[in-house]
Every structure is written in C-alpha cells, then in structure tokens.
C-alpha positions in Angstrom: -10.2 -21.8 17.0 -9.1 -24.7 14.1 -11.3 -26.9 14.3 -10.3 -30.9 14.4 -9.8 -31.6 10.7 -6.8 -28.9 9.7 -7.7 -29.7 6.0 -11.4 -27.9 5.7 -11.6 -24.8 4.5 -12.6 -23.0 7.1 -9.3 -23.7 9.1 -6.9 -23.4 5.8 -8.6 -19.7 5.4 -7.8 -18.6 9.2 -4.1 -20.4 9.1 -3.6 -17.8 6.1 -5.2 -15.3 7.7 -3.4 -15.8 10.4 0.1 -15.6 8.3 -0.6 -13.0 6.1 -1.4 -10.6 9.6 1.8 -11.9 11.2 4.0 -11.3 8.2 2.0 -7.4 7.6 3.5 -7.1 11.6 7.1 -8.3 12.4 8.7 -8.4 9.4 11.8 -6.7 10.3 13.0 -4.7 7.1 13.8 -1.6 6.5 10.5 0.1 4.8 11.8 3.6 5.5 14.7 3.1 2.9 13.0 1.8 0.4 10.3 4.2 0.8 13.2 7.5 0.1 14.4 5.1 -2.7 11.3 4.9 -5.2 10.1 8.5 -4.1 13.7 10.3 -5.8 11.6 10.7 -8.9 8.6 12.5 -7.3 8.7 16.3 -7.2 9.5 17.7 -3.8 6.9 20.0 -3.8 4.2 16.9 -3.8 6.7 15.6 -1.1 6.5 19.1 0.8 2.6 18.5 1.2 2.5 15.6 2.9 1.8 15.7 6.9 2.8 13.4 9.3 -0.4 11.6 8.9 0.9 10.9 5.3 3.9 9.6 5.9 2.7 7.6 8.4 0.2 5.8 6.2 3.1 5.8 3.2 5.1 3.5 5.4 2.8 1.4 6.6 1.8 1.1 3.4 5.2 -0.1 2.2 4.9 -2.6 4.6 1.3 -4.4 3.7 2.4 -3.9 -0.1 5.4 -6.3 0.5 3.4 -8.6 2.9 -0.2 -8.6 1.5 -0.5 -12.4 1.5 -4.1 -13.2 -0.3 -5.7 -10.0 0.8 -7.1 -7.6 -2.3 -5.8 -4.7 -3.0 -8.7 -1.6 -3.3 -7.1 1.2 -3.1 -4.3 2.4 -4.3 -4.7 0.5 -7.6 -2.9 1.8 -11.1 -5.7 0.6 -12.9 -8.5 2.5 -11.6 -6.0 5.8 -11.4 -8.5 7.6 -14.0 -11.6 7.0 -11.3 -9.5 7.5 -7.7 -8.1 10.7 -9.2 -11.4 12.4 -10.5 -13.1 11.6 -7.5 -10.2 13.2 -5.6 -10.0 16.2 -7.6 -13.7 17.2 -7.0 -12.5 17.1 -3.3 -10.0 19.9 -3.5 -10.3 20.9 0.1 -7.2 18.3 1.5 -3.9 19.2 -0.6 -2.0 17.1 1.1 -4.8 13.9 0.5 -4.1 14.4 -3.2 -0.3 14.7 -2.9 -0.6 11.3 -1.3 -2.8 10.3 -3.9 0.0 11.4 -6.6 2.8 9.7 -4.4 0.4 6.5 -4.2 0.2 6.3 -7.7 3.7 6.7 -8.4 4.5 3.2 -6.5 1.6 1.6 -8.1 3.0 2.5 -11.4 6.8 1.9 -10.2 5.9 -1.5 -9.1 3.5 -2.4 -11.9 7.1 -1.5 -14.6 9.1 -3.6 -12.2 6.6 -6.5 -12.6 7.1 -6.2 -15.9 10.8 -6.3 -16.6 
C-alpha cells in the first residue's frame, strides 16, 4: 500500500518496483529471435549442451536483461568473468551449467561492445 504523500521514498521505491516487475512480465517482444541472433557466433557444441532447463532460463533471461529497471545485476556480470568461471570450473560435474555459463558470458560481452559503439 502507497501511503498518502506519493512523494516519500518509501512509495517512489514500490511505484518502481512495481514498474520494473510489470515491464520484466508483459512486455510483448520477441526474446526468442533475438536470443538465435546474438548466439550465431557461439559454437554449436556449447549450444548442443544446453538442456531445456537452459534454455529456459536463457530466455527469460533475455527478457529481465532488456527490462531490468533499477534492479542490480549479480550474475552474469563480464566483469567478474575471471571469478564466475573458476568457481565453475572446480564444479565440473554439470556440463551443461558451464555451457550456459560460456553462452552467458558471450551476451555479457556482446552487449558490453554494443554499449560501447
């Protein structure tokens, strides 16, 4: 609930909230496409790995990365790529977790070089 004054804080957090959880929802685009677009360049036996599960949580991914409103971004992050991948590697028992590792970090770094053109 907003309280009475719409200008505090509090209720300017929760309207955001609020918008950034909306957006992440029903925006209708088409994540799918764009998702087969910036994985051409990724090897297809990386691709090959990836269960359902994956590919599941790739395109929902696409969506929150276009809609992510004020929330942080942990994980996938290009600039901790040295840490998330040695801590992955140790972990050896889940191919397909570090194929979507490799694929994560590919959009990171895709989207980081389009940031920058």
């Amino acid at each position: 609930k907003l309280s009475k004054d719409t200008r505090d804080h509090y209720s300017i957090t929760k309207l955001n909230m609020m918008q950034d959880m909306v957006h992440m929802i029903f925006k209708e685009e088409s994540v799918a496409n764009e998702l087969i677009l910036a994985l051409q360049n990724v090897d297809s036996t990386i691709l090959k790995t990836l269960t359902e599960t994956e590919w599941e949580y790739l395109i929902e991914y696409m969506k929150e990365r276009k809609h992510r409103g004020q929330w942080k971004k942990v994980y996938p992050n290009i600039r901790n790529v040295k840490l998330h991948s040695a801590f992955l590697e140790q972990q050896k028992r889940n191919p397909a977790r570090l194929a979507l590792h490799d694929v994560l970090m590919h959009l990171e770094e895709a989207t980081l070089n389009m940031a920058k053109t």
